[in-house]
N, CA, C, O and CB atoms as a CASP TS submission, in Angstrom:
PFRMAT TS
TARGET T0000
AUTHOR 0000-0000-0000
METHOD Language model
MODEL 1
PARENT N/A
ATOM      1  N   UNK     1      14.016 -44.098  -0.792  1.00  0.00           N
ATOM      2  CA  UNK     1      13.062 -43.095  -0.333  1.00  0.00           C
ATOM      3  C   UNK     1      13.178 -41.838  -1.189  1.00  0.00           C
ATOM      4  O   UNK     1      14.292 -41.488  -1.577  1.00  0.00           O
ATOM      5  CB  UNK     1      13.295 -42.761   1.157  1.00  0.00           C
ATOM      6  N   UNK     2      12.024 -41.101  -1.521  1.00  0.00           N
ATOM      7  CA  UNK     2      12.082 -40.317  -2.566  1.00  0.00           C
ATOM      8  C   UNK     2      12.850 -38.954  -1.313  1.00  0.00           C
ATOM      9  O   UNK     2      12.911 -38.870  -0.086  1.00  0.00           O
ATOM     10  CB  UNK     2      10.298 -40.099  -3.533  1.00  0.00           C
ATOM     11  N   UNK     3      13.433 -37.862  -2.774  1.00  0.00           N
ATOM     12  CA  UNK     3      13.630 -36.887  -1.622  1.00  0.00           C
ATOM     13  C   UNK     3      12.461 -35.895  -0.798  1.00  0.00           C
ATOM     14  O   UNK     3      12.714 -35.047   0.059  1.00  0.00           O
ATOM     15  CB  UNK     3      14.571 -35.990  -2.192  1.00  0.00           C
ATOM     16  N   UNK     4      11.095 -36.285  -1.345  1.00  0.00           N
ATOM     17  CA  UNK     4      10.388 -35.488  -0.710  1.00  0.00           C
ATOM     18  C   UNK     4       9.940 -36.148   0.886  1.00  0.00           C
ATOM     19  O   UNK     4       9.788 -35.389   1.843  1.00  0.00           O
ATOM     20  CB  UNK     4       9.243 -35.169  -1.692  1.00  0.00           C
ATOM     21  N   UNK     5       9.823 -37.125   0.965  1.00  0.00           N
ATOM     22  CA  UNK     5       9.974 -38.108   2.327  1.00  0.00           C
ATOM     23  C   UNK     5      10.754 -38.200   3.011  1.00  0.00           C
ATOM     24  O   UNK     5      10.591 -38.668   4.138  1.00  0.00           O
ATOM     25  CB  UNK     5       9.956 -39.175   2.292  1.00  0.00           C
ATOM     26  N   UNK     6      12.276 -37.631   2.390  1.00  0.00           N
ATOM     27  CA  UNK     6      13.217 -37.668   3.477  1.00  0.00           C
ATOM     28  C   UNK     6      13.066 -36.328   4.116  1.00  0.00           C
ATOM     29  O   UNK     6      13.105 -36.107   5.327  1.00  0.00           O
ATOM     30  CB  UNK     6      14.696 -37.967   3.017  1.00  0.00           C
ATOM     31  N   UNK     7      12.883 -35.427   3.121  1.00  0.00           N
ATOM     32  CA  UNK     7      12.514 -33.934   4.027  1.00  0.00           C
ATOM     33  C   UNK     7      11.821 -34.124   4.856  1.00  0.00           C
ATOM     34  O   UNK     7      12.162 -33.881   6.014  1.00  0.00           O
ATOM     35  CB  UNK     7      11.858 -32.795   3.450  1.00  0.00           C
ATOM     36  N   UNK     8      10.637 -34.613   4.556  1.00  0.00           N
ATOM     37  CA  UNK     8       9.355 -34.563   5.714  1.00  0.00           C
ATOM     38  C   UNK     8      10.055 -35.063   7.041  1.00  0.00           C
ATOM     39  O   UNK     8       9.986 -34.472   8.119  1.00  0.00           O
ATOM     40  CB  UNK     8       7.873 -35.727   5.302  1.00  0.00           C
ATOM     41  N   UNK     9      10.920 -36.551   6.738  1.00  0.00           N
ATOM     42  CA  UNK     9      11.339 -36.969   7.940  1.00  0.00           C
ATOM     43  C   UNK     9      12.578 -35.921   8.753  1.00  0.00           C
ATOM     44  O   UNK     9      12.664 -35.636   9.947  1.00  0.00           O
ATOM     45  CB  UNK     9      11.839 -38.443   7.626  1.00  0.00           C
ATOM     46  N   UNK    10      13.295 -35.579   7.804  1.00  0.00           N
ATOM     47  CA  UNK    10      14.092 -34.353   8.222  1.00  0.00           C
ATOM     48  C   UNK    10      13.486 -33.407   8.956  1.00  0.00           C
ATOM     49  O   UNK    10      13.805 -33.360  10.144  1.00  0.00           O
ATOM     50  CB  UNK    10      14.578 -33.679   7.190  1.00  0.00           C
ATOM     51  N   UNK    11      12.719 -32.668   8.567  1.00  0.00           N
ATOM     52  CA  UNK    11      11.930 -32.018   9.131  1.00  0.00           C
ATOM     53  C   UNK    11      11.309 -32.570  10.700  1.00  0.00           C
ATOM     54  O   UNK    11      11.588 -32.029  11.770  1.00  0.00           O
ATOM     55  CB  UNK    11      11.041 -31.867   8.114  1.00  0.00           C
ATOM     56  N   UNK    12      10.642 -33.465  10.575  1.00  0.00           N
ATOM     57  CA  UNK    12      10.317 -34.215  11.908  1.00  0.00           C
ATOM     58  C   UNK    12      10.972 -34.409  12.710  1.00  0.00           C
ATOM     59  O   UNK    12      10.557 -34.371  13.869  1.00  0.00           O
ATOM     60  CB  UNK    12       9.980 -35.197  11.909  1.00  0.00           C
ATOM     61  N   UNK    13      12.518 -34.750  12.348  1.00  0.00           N
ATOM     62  CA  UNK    13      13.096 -35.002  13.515  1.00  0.00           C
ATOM     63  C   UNK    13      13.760 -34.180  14.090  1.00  0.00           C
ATOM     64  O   UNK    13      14.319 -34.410  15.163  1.00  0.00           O
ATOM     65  CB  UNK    13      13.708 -35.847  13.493  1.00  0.00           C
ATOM     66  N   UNK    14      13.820 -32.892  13.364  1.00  0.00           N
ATOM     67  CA  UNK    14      14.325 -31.496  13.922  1.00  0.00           C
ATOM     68  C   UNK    14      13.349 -31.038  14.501  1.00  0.00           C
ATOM     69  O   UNK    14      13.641 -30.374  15.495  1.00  0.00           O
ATOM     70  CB  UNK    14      14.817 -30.463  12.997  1.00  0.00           C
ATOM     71  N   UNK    15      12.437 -31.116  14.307  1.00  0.00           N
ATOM     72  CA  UNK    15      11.434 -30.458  15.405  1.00  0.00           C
ATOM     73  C   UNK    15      11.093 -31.354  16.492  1.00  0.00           C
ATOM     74  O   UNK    15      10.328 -30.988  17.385  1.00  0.00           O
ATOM     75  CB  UNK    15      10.060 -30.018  14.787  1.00  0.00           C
ATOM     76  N   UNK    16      11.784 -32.877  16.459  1.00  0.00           N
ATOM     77  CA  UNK    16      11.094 -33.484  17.644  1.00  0.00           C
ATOM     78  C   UNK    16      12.466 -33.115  18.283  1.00  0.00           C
ATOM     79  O   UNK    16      12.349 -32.522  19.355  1.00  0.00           O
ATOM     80  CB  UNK    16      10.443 -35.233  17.633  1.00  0.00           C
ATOM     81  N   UNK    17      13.655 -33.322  17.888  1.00  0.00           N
ATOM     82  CA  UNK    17      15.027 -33.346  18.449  1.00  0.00           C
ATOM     83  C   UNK    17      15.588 -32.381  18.739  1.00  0.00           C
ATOM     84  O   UNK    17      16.077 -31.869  17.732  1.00  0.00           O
ATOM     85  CB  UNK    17      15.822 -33.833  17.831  1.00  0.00           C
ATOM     86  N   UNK    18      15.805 -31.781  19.710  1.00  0.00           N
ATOM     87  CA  UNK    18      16.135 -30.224  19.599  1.00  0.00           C
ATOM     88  C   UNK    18      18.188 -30.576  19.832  1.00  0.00           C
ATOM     89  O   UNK    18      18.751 -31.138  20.771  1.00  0.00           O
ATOM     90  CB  UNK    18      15.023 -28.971  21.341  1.00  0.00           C
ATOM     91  N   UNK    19      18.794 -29.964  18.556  1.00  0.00           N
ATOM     92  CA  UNK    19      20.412 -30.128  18.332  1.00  0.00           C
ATOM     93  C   UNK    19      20.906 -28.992  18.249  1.00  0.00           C
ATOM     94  O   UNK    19      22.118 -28.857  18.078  1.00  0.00           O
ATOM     95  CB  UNK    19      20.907 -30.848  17.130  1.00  0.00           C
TER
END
């Protein structure tokens, strides 16, 4: 996975996941 896709998913799951 490139690193710009993992951000996005990074991103996503910090905003769905609250840690």
């Amino acid at each position: 996975m490139s690193t710009r896709g993992a951000r996005f998913i990074y991103r996503w799951m910090a905003e769905h996941l609250p840690i």
